[in-house]
N, CA, C and O atoms as CSV, one atom per row, in Angstrom:
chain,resi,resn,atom,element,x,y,z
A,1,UNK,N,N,0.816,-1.195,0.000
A,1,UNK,CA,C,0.000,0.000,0.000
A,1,UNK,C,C,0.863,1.264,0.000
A,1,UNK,O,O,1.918,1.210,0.633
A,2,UNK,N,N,0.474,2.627,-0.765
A,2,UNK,CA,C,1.244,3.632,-1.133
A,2,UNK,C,C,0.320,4.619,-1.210
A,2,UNK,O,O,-0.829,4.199,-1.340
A,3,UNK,N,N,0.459,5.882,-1.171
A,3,UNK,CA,C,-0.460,7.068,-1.160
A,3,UNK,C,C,-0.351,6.820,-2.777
A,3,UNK,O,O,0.710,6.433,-3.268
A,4,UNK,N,N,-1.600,7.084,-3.629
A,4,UNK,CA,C,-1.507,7.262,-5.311
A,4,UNK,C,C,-1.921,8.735,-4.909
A,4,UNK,O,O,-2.314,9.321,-3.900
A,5,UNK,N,N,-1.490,9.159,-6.847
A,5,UNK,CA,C,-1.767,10.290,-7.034
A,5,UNK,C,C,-1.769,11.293,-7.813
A,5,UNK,O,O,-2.675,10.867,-8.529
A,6,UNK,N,N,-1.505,12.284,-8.277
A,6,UNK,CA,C,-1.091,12.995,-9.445
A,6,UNK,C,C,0.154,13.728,-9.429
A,6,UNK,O,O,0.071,14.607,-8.572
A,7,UNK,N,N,1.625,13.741,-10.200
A,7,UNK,CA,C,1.997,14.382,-10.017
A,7,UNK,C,C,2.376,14.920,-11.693
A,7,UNK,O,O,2.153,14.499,-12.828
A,8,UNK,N,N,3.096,16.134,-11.050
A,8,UNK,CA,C,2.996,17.477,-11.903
A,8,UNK,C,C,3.806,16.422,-13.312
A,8,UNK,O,O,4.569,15.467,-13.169
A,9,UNK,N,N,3.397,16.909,-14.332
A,9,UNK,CA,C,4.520,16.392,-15.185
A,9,UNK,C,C,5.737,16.701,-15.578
A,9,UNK,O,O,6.527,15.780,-15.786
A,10,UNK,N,N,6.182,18.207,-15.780
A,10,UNK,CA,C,6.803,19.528,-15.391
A,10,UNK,C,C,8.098,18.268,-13.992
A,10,UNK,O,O,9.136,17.705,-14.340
A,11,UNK,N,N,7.642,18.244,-12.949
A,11,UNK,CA,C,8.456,17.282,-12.089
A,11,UNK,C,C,8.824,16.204,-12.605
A,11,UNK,O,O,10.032,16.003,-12.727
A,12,UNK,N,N,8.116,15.476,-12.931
A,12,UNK,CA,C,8.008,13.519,-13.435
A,12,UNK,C,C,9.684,14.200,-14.490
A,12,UNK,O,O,10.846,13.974,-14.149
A,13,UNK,N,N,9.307,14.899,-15.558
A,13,UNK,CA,C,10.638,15.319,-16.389
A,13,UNK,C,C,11.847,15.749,-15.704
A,13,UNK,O,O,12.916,15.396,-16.201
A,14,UNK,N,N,11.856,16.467,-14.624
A,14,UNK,CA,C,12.765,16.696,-13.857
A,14,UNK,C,C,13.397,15.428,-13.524
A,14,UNK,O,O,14.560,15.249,-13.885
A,15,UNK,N,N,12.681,14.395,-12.787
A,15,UNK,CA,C,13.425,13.369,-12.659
A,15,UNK,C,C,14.142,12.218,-13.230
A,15,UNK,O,O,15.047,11.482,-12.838
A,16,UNK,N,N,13.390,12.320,-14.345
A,16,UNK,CA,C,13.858,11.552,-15.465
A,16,UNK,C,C,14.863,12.099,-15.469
A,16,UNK,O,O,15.799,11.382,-15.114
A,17,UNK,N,N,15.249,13.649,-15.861
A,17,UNK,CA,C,16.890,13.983,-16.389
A,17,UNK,C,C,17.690,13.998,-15.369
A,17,UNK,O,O,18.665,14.747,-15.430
A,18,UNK,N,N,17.473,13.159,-14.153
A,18,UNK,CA,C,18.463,13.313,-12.792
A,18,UNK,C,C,19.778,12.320,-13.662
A,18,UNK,O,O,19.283,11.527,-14.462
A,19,UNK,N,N,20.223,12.309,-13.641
A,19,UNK,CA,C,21.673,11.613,-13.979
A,19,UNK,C,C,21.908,10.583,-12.579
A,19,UNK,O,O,22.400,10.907,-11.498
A,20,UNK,N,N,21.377,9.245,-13.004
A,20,UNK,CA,C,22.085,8.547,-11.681
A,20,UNK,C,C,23.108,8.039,-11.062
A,20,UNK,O,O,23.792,7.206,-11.657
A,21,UNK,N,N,23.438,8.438,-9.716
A,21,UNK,CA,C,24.348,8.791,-9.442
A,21,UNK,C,C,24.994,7.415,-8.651
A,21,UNK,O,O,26.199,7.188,-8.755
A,22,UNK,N,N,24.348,6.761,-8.073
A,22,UNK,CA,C,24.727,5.831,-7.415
A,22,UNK,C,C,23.801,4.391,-8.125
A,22,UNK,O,O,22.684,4.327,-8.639
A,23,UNK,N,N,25.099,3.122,-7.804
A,23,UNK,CA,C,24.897,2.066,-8.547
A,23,UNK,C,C,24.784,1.102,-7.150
A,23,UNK,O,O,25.716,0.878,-6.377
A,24,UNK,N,N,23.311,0.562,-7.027
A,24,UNK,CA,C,23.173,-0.472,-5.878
A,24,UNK,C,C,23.768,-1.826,-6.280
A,24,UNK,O,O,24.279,-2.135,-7.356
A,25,UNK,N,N,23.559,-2.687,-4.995
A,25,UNK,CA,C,24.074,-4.285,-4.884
A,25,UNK,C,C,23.383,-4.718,-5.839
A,25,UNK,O,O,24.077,-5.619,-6.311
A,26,UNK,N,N,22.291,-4.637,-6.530
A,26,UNK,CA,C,22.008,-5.087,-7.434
A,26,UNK,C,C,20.774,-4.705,-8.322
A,26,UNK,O,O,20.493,-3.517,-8.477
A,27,UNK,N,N,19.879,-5.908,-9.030
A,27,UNK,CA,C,18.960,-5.270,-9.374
A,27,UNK,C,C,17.735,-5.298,-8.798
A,27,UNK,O,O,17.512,-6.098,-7.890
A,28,UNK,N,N,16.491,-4.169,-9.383
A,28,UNK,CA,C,15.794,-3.894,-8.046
A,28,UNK,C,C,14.588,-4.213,-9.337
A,28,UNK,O,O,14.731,-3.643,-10.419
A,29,UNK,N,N,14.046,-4.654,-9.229
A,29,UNK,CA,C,12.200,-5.175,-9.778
A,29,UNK,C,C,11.174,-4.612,-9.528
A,29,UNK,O,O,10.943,-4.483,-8.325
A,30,UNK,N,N,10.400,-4.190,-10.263
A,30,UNK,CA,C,9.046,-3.691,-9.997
A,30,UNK,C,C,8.403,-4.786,-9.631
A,30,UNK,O,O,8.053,-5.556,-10.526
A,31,UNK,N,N,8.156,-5.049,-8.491
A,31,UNK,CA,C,7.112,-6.067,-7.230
A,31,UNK,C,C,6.168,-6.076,-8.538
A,31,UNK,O,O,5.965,-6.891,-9.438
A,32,UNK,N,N,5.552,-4.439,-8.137
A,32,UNK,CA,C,3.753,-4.539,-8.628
A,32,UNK,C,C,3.585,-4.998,-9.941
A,32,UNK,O,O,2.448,-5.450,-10.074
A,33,UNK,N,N,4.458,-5.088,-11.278
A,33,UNK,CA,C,3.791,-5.146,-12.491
A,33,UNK,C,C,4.315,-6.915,-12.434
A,33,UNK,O,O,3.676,-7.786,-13.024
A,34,UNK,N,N,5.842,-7.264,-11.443
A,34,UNK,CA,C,6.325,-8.654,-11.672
A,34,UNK,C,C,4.919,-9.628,-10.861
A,34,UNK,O,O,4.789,-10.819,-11.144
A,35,UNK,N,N,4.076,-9.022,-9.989
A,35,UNK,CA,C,2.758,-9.491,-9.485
A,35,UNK,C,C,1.360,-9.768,-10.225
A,35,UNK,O,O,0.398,-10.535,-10.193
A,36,UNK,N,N,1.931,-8.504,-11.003
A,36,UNK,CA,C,0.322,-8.517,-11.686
A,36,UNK,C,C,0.781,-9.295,-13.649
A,36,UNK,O,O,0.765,-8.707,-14.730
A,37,UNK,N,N,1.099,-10.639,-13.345
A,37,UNK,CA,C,1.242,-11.110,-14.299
A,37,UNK,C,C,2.429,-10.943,-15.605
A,37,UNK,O,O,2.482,-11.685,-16.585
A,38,UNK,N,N,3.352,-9.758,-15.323
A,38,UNK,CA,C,4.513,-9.765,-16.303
A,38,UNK,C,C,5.538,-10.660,-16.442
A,38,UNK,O,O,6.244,-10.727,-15.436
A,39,UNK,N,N,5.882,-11.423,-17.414
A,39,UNK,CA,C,6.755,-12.406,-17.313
A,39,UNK,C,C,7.881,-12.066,-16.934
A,39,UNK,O,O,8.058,-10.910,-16.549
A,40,UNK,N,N,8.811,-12.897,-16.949
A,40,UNK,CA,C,10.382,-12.875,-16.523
A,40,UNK,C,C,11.171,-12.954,-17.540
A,40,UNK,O,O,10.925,-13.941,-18.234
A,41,UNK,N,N,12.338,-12.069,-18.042
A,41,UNK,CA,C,12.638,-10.967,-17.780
A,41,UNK,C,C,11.767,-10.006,-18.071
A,41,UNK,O,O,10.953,-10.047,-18.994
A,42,UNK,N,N,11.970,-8.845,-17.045
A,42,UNK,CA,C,10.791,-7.422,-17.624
A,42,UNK,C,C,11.592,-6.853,-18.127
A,42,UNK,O,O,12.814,-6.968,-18.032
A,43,UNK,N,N,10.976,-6.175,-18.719
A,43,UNK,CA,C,10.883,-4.556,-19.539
A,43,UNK,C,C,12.251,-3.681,-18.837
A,43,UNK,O,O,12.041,-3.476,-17.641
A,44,UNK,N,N,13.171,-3.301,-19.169
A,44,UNK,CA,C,14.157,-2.333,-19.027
A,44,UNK,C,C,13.756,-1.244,-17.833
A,44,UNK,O,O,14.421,-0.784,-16.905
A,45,UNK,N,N,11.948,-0.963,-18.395
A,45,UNK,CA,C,11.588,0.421,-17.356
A,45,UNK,C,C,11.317,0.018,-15.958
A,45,UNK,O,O,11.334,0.633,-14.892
A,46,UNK,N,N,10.921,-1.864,-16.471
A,46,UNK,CA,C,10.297,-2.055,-14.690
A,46,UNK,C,C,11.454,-2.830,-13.937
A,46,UNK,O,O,11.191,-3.718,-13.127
A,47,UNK,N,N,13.053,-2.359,-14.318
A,47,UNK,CA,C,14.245,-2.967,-13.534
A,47,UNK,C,C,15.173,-1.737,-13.230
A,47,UNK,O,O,14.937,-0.764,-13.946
A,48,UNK,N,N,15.788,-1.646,-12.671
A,48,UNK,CA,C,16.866,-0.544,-12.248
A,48,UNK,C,C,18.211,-1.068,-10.901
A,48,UNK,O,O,18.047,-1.598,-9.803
A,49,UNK,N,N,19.096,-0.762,-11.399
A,49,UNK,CA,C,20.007,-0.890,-9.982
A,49,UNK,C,C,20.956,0.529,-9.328
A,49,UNK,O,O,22.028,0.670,-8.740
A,50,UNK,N,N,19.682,1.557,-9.902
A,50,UNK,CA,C,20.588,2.949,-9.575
A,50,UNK,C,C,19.781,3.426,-8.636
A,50,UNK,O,O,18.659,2.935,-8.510
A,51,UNK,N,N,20.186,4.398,-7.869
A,51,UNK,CA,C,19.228,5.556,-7.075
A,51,UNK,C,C,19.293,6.702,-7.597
A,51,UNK,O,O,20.264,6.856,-8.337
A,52,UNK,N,N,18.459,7.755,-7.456
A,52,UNK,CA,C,18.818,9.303,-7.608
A,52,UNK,C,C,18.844,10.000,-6.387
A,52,UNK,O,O,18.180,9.428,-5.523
A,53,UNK,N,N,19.369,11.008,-6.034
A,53,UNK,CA,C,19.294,11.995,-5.059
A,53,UNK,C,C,18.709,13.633,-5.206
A,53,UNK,O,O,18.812,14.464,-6.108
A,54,UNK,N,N,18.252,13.645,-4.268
A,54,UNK,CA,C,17.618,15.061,-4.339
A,54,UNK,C,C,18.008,16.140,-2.784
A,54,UNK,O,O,17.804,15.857,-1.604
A,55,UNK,N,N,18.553,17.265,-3.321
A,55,UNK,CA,C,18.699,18.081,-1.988
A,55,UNK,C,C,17.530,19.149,-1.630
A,55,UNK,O,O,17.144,20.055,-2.369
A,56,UNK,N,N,17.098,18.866,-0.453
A,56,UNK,CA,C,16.173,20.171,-0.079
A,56,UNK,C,C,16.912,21.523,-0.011
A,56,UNK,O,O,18.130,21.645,0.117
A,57,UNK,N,N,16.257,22.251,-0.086
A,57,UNK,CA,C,17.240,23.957,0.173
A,57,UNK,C,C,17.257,24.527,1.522
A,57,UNK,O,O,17.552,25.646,1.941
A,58,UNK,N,N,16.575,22.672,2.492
A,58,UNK,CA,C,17.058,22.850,4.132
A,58,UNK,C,C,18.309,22.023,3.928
A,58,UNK,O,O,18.574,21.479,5.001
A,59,UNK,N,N,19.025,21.763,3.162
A,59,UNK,CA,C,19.971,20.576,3.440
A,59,UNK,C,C,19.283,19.378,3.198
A,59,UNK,O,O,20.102,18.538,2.827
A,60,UNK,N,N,18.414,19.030,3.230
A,60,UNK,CA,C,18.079,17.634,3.606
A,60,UNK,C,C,18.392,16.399,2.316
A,60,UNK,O,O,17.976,16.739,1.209
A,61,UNK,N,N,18.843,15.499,2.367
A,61,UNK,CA,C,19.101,14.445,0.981
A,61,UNK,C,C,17.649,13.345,1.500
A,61,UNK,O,O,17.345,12.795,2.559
A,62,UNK,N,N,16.939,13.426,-0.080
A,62,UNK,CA,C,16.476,12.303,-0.248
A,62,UNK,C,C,17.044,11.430,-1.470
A,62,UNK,O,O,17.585,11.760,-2.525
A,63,UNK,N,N,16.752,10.345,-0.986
A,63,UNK,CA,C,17.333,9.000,-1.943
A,63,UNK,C,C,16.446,7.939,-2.500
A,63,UNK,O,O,15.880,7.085,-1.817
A,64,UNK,N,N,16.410,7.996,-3.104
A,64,UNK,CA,C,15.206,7.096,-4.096
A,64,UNK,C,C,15.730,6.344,-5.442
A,64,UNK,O,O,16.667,6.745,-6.134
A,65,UNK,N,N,14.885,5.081,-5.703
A,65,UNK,CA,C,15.737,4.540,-6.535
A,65,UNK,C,C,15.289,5.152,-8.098
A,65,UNK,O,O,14.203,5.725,-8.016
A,66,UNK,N,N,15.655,5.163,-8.988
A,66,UNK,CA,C,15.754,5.587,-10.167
A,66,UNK,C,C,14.229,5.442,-10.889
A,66,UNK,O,O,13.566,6.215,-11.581
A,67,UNK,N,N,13.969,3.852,-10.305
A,67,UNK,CA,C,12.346,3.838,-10.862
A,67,UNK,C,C,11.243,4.241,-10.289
A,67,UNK,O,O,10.092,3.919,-10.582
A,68,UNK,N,N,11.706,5.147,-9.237
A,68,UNK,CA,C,10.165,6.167,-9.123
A,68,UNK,C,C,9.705,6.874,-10.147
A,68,UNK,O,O,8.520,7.197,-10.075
A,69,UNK,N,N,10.355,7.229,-11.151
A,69,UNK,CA,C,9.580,7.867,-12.194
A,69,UNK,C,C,8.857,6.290,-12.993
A,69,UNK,O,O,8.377,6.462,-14.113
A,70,UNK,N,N,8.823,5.277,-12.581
A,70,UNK,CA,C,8.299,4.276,-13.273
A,70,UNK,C,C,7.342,3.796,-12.197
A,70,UNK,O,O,6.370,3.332,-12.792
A,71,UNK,N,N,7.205,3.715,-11.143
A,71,UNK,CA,C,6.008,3.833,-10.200
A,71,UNK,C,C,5.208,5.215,-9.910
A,71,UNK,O,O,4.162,5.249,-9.263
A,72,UNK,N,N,5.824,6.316,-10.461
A,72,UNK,CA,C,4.661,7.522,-10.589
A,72,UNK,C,C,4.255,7.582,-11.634
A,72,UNK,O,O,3.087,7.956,-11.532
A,73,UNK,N,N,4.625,7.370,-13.091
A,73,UNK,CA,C,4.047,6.985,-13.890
A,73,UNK,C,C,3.200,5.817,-14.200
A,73,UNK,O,O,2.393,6.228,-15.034
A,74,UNK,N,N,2.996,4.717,-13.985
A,74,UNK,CA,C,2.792,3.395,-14.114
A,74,UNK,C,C,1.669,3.290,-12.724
A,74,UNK,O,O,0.442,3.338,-12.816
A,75,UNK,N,N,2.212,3.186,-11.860
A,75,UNK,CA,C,1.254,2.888,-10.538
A,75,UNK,C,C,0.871,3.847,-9.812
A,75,UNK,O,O,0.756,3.672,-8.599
A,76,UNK,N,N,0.573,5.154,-10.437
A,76,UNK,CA,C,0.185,6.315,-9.734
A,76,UNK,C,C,0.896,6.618,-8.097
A,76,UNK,O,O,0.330,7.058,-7.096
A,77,UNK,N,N,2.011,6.293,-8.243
A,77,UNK,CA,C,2.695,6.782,-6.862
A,77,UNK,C,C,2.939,7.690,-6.532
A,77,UNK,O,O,3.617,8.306,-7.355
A,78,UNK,N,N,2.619,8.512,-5.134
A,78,UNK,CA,C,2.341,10.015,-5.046
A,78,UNK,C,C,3.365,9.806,-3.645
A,78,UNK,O,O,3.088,9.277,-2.569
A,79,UNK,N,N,4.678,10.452,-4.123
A,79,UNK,CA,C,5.689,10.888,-2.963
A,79,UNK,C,C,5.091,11.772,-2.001
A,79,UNK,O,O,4.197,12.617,-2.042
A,80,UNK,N,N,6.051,11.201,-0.903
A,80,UNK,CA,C,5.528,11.991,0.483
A,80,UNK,C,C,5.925,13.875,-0.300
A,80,UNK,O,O,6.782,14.085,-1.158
A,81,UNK,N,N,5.126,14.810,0.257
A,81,UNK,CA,C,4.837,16.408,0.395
A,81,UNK,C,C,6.413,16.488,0.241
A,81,UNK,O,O,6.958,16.894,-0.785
A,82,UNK,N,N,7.137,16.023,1.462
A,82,UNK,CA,C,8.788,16.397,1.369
A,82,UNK,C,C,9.330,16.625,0.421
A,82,UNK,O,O,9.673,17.753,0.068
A,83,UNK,N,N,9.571,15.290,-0.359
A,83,UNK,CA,C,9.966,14.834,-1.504
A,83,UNK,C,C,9.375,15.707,-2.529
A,83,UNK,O,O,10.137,16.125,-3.401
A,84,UNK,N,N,8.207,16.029,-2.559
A,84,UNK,CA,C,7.659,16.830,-3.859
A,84,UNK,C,C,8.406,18.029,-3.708
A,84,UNK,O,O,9.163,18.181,-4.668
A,85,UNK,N,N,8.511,19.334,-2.499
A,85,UNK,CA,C,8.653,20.236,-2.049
A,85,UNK,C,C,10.151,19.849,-2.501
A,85,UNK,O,O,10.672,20.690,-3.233
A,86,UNK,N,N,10.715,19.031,-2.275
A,86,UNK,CA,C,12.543,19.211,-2.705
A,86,UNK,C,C,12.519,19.026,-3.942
A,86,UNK,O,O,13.209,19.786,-4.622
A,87,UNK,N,N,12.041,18.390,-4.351
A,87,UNK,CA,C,11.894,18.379,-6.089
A,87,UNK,C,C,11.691,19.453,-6.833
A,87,UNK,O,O,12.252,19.666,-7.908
A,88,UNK,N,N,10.865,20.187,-6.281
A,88,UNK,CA,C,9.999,21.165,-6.600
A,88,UNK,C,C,11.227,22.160,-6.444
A,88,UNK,O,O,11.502,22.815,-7.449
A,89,UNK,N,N,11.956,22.342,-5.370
A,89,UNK,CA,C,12.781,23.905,-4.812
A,89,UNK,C,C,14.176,23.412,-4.452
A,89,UNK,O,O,14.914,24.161,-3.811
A,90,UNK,N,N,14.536,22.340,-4.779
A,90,UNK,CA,C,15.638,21.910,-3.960
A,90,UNK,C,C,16.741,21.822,-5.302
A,90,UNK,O,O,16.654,22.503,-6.324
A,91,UNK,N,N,17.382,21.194,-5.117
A,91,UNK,CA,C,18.550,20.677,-5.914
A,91,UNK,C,C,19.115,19.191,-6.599
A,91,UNK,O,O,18.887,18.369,-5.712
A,92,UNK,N,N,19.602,18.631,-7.503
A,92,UNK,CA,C,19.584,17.802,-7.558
A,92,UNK,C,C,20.970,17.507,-8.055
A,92,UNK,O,O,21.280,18.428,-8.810
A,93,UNK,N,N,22.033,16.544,-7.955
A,93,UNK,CA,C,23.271,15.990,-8.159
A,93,UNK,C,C,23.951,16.645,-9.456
A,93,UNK,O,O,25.173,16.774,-9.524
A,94,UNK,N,N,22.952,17.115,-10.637
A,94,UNK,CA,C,23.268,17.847,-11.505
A,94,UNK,C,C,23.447,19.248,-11.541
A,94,UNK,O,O,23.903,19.926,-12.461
A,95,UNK,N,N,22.832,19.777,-9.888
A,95,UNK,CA,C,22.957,20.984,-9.894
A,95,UNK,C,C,24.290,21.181,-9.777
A,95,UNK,O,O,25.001,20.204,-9.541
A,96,UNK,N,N,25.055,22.913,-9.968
A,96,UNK,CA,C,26.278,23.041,-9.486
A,96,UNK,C,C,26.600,23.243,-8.318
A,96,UNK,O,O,27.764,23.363,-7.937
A,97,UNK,N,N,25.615,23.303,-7.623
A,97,UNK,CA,C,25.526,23.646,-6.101
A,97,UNK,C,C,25.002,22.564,-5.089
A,97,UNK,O,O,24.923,22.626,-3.862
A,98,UNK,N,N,24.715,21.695,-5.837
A,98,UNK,CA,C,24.849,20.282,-5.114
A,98,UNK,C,C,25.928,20.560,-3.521
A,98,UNK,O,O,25.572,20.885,-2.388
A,99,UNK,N,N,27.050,20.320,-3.978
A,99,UNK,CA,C,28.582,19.864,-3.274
A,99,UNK,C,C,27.496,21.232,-2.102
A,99,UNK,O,O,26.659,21.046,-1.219
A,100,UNK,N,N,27.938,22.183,-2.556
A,100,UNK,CA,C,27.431,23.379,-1.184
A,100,UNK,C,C,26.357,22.944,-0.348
A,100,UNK,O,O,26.369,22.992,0.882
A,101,UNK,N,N,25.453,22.530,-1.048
A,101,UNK,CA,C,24.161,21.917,0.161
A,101,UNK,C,C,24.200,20.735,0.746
A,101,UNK,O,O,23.692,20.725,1.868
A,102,UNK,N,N,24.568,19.884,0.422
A,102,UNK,CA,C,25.288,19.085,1.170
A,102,UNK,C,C,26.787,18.792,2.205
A,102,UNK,O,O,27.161,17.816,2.855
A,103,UNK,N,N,27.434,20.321,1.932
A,103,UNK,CA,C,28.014,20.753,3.033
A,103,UNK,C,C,27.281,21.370,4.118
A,103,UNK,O,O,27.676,21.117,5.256
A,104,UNK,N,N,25.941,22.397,3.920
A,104,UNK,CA,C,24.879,22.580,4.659
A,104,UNK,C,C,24.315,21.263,5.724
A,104,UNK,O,O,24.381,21.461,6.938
A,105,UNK,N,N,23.913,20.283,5.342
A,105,UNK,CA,C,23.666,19.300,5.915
A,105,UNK,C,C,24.725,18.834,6.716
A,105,UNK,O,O,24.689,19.104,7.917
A,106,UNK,N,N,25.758,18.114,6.211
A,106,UNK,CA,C,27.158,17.848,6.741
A,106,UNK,C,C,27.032,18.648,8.467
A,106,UNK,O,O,26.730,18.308,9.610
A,107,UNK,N,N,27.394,19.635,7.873
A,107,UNK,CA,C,27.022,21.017,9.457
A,107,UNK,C,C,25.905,20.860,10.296
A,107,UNK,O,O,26.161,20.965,11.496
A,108,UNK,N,N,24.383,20.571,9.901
A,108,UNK,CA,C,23.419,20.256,10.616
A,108,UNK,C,C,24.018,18.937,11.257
A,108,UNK,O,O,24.673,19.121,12.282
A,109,UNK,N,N,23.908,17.803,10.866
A,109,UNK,CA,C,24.561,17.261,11.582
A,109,UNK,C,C,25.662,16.904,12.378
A,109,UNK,O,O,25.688,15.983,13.195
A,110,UNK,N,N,26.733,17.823,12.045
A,110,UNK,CA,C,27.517,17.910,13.307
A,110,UNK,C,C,27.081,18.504,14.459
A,110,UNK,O,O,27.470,18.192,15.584
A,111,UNK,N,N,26.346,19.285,14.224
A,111,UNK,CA,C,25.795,20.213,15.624
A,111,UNK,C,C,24.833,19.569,15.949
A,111,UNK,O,O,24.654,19.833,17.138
A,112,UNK,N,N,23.959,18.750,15.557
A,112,UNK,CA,C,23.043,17.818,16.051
A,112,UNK,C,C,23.854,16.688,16.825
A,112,UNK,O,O,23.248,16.104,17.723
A,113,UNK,N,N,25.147,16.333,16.563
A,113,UNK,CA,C,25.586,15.414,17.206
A,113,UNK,C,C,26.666,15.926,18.279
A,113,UNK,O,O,27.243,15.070,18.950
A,114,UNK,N,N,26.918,17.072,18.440
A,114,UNK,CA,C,27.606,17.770,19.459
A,114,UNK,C,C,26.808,17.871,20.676
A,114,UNK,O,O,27.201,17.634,21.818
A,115,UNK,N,N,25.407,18.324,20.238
A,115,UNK,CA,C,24.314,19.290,21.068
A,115,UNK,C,C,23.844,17.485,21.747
A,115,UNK,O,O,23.601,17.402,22.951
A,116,UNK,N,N,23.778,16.402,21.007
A,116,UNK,CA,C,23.375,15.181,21.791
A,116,UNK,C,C,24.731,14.647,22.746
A,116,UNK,O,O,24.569,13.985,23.771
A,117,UNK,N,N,26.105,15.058,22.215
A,117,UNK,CA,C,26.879,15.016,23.676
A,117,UNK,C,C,27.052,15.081,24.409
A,117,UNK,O,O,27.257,14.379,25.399
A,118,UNK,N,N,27.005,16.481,23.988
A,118,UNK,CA,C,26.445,17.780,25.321
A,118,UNK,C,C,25.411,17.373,26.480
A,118,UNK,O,O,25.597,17.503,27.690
A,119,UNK,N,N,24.453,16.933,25.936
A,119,UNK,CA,C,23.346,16.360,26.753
A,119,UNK,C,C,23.487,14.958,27.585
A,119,UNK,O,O,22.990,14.615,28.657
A,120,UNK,N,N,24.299,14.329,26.737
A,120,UNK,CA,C,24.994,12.701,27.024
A,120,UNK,C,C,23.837,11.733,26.749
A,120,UNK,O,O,23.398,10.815,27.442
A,121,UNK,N,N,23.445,12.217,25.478
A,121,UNK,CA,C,22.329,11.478,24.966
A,121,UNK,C,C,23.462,10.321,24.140
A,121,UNK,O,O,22.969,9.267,23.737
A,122,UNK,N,N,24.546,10.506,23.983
A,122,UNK,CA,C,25.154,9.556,22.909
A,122,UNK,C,C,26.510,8.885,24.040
A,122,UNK,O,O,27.306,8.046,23.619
């Protein structure tokens, strides 16, 4: 089970041209279409072993695998608000300013993990 939904198309294109950046342990299958009767091997669109990344313009990295644009297209999958909102305003691995916002983050979390010392939460 997944929130469905509509998203912008204007976005869906955005993600398509993410350049992927990272190569997983292996390959990753579309569950839903290998369920609903598609033989073995699938289709190119319903396999992937990459992720993409996306930066919020709080710092924040989301990571997702490459075929969400093949479960928002295909199975109406409607990303959490976050995810849209960084998509939408954030940055992505192709930006040139990538490296900078993710030094942003880098920093949030050091001071998140100082400030839990401090406390002797860690």
């Amino acid at each position: 089970p997944f929130k469905a939904g509509q998203v912008n198309e204007e976005l869906i294109k955005k993600l398509e041209s993410i350049k992927p950046s990272k190569l997983t342990a292996g390959w990753h299958v579309c569950e839903l279409c290998y369920q609903n009767g598609h033989p073995w091997p699938v289709e190119e669109e319903q396999r992937s072993s990459y992720s993409i990344r996306i930066c919020s313009k709080d710092g924040i990295i989301f990571e997702a695998p490459k075929m969400i644009v093949h479960y928002i297209r295909k199975h109406n999958y409607l990303p959490p608000p976050e995810y849209i909102e960084a998509l939408s305003t954030g940055l992505t691995e192709n930006d040139h300013k990538w490296k900078e916002n993710i030094q942003t983050y880098m920093n949030r979390l050091k001071q998140m993990y100082e400030k839990a010392k401090a406390l002797k939460i860690l």
